[in-house]
C-alpha positions in Angstrom: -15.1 -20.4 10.0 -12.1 -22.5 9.4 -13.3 -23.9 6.0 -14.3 -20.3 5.1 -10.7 -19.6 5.8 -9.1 -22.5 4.0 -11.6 -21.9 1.0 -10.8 -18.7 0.3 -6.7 -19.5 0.5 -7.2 -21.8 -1.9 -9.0 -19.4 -3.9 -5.8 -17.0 -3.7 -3.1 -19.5 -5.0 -4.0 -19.4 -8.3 -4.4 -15.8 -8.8 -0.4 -15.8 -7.0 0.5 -17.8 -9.5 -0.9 -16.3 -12.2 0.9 -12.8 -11.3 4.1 -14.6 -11.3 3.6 -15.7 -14.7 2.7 -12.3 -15.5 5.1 -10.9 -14.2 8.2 -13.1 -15.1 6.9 -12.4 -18.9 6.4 -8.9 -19.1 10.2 -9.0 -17.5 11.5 -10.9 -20.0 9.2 -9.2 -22.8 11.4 -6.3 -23.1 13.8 -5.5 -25.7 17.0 -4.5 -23.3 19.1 -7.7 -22.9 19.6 -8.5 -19.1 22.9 -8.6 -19.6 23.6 -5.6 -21.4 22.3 -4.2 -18.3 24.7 -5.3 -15.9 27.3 -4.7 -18.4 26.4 -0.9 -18.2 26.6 -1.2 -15.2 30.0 -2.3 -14.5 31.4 0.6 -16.5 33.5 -1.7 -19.0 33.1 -3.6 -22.2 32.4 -7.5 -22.2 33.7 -9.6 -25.1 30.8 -11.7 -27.0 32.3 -15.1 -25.1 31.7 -13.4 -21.6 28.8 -12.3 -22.4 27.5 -15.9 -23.3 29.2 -17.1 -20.2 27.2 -14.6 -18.3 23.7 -15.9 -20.1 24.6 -19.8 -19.1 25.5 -18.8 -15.6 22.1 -17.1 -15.5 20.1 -19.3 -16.9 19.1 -17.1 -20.1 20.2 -19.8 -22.4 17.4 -22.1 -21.3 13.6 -21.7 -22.9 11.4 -19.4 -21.5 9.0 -22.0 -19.8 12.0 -23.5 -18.2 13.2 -19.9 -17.4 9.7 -19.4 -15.4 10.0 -22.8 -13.7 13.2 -22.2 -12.5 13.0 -19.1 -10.6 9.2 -20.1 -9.8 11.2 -23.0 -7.7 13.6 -20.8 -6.3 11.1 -18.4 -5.1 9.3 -20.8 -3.5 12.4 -21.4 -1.5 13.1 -17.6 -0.5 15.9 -17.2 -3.3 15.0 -14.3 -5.2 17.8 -14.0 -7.4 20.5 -11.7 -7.2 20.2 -7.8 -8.0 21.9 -6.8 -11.2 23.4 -3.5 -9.7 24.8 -4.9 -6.1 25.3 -8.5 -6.8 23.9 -8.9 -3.5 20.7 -11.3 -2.8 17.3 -9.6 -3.7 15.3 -11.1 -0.7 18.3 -9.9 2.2 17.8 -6.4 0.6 14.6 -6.0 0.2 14.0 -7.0 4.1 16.5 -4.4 5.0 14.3 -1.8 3.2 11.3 -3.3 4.6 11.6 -2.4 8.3 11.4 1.7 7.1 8.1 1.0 5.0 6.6 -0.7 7.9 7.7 2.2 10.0 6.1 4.8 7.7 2.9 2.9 7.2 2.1 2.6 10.9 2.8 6.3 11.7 0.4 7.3 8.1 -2.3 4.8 9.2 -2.4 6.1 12.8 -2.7 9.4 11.8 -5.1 9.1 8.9 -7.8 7.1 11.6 -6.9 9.7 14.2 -8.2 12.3 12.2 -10.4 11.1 9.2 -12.5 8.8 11.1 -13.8 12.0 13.9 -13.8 14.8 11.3 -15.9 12.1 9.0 -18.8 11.7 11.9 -18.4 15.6 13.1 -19.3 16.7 9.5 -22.4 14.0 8.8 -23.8 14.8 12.2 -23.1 19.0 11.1 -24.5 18.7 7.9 -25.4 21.3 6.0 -24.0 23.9 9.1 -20.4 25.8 9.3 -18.6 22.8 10.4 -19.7 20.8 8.0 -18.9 23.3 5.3 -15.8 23.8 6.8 -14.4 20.4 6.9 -15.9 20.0 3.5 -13.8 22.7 1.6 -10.5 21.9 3.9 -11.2 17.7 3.1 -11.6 19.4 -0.8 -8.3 21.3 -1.2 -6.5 18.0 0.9 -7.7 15.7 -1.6 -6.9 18.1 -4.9 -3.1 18.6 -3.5 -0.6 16.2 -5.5 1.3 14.2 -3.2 4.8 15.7 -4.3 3.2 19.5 -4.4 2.3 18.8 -0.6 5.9 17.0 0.4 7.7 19.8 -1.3 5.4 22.3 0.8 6.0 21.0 4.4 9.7 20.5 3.4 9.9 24.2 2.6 8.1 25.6 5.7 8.8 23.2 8.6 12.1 22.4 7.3 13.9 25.3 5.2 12.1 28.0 7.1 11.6 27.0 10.6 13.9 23.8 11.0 11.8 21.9 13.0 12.8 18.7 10.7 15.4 17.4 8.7 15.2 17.8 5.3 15.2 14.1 4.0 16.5 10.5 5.2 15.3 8.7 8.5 18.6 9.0 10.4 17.5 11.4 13.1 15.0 9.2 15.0 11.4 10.3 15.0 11.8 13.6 13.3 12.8 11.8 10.5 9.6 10.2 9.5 7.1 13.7 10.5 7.0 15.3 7.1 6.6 12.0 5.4 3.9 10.4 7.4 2.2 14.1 7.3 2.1 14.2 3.7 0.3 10.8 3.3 -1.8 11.1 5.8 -3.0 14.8 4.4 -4.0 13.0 1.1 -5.6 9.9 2.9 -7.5 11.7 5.8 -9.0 14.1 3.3 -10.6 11.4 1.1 -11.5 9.7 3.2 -13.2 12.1 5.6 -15.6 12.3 2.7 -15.8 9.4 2.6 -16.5 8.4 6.4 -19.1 11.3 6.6 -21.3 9.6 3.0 -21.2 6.5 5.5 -22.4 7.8 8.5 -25.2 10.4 6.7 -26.6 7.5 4.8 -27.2 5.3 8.1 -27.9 8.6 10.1 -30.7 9.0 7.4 -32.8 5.5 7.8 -35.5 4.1 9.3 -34.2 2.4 12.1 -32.5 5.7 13.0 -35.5 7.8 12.5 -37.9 4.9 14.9 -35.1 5.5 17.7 -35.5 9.3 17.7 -39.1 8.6 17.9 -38.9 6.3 21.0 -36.8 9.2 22.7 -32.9 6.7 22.2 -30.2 9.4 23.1 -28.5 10.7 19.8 -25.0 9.5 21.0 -26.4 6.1 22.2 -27.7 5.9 18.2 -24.8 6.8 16.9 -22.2 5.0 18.9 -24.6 1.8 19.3 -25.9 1.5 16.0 -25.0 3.8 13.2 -20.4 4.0 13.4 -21.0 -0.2 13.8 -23.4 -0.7 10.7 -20.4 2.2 9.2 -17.3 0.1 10.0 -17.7 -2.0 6.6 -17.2 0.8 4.6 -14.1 1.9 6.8 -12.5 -1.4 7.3 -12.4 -1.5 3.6 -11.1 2.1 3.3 -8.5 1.5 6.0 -7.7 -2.1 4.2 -7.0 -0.1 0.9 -4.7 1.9 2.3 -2.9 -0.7 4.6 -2.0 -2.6 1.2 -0.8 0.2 -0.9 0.9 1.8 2.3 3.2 -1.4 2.5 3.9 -1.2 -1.1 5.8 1.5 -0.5 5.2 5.0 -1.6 7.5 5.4 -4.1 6.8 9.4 -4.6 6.9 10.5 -1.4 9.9 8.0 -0.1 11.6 9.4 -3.3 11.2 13.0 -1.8 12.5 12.5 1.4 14.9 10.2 0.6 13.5 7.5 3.1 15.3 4.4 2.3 12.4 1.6 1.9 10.4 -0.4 -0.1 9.1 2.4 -2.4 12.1 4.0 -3.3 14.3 0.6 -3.9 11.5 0.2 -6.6 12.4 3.4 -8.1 16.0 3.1 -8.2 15.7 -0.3 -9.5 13.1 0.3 -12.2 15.5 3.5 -13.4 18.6 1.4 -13.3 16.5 -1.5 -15.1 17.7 -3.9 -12.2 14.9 -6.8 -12.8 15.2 -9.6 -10.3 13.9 -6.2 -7.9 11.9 -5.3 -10.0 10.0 -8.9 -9.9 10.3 -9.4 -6.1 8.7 -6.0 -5.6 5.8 -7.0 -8.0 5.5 -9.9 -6.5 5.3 -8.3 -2.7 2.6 -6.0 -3.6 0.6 -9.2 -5.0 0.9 -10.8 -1.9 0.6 -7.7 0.2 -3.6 -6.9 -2.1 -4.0 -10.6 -1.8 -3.5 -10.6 2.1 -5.3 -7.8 2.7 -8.4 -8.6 1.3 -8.4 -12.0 2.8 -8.4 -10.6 6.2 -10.8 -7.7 5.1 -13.6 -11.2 4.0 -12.7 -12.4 7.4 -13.5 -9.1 9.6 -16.7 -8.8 6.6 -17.2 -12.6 7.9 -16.9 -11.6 11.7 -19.1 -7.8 11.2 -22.2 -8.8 9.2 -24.0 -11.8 9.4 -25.6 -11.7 6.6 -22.5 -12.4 5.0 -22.0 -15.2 7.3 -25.4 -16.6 6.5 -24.4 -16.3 2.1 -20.9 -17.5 3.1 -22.7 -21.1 5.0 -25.0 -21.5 2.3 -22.4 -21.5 -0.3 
């Protein structure tokens, strides 16, 4: 297990490094000058001298290569640059952003297994009856919704009409973060309901399952015993997916409801061009897909043993 672990860690530094690359030279591929930008931004008008004092104390004089290196080095070291906007260090704001993201993802995820996962197995043991039907057309008209059509909906009803939640921010404890975890978890638990219920129908639907019938195994000793574990591949990856683009940050629906984290600082940098965010926001989804597919290999590794079998052979 521990050289499985190590191997595939090795495996994952040079695609890091790679998206750094990437990243660093689509950043400094486009045709607005950096320091035009923070010019802008400062509301007045820089001579050609400060300017070029600006670029040295940057680092924008040097190559590109040399460019790469340097901030590859600093990154390494947890300096991130500083944001063109604030002036403050990237990496101190963007953990004061991360703590909300965190928050949002946890209540989402909780609430998307709470009720995908149940509906999912209700409908594939249903099927083909009302229930099924029914959680068919509802799972249907979930997944069709656009995020922002369903965040503008709840924030009409529960909070213009009835009042029941604040509007937008996360400044009034855990009223705050309702609406938004609803409307994620509306869009996730619908897809993958569908999802959940292909699962459990296809193992519901092979021989093993049809041999314990036969030998008179109790239907919920088949389906809790063998059919939801031989499922839980197919879920783990679902609930992996959504774990890492969770973290990223939602950027429409943290937009909407003005919920200050990861998402939305993405947003406002990418509309105020501010690039050092920009990079160390590409750069924490990379290592946010990258993490969560190692530890989805590893739970593969720990569920099926035929992987573990391929996995010592190789």
């Amino acid at each position: 297990m521990k050289k499985y672990i190590i191997k595939r860690i090795l495996q994952l530094i040079p695609i890091l490094i790679g998206i750094t690359l990437l990243t660093f030279v689509l950043m400094n591929a486009s045709s607005t000058d950096a320091v035009d930008v923070m010019e802008q931004n400062t509301g007045t008008s820089w001579s050609e001298e400060q300017k070029e004092a600006v670029r040295v104390k940057l680092g924008l004089d040097k190559p590109l290569p040399v460019q790469y290196l340097v901030w590859l080095g600093n990154l390494l070291r947890g300096d991130m640059g500083n944001s063109y906007i604030s002036g403050q260090p990237v990496f101190s704001q963007f953990v004061s952003k991360l703590p909300a993201t965190i928050y949002l993802t946890i209540t989402s995820m909780l609430l998307t297994v709470v009720l995908s996962i149940p509906l999912g197995i209700l409908s594939a043991v249903k099927n083909n009856k009302f229930t099924d039907y029914l959680i068919r057309v509802l799972s249907f008209i979930g997944n069709s919704m656009p995020g922002f059509f369903v965040a503008l909906l709840l924030m009409y009803v529960f909070s213009l009409k009835l009042g029941w939640f604040p509007v937008m921010g996360n400044n009034a404890g855990w009223k705050s973060v309702v609406l938004p975890t609803l409307t994620l978890a509306i869009a996730m638990s619908a897809k993958y309901t569908r999802q959940v219920r292909a699962t459990v129908l296809e193992e519901l639907n092979k021989t093993y399952v049809v041999g314990a019938r036969a030998r008179g195994v109790r239907e919920k000793r088949i389906l809790y015993g063998s059919v939801l574990k031989a499922s839980m591949l197919t879920i783990v990856t679902l609930l992996a997916l959504s774990i890492g683009s969770l973290l990223g940050g939602t950027a429409i629906v943290e937009s909407i409801f003005m919920w200050d984290g990861v998402g939305k600082m993405a947003v406002d940098a990418i509309l105020t061009r501010d690039y050092p965010v920009i990079q160390a926001y590409v750069i924490w989804m990379a290592v946010i897909y990258v993490m969560v597919n190692l530890v989805t290999d590893l739970i593969y590794h720990y569920l099926d043993p035929r992987i573990r079998m391929q996995n010592e052979q190789v």
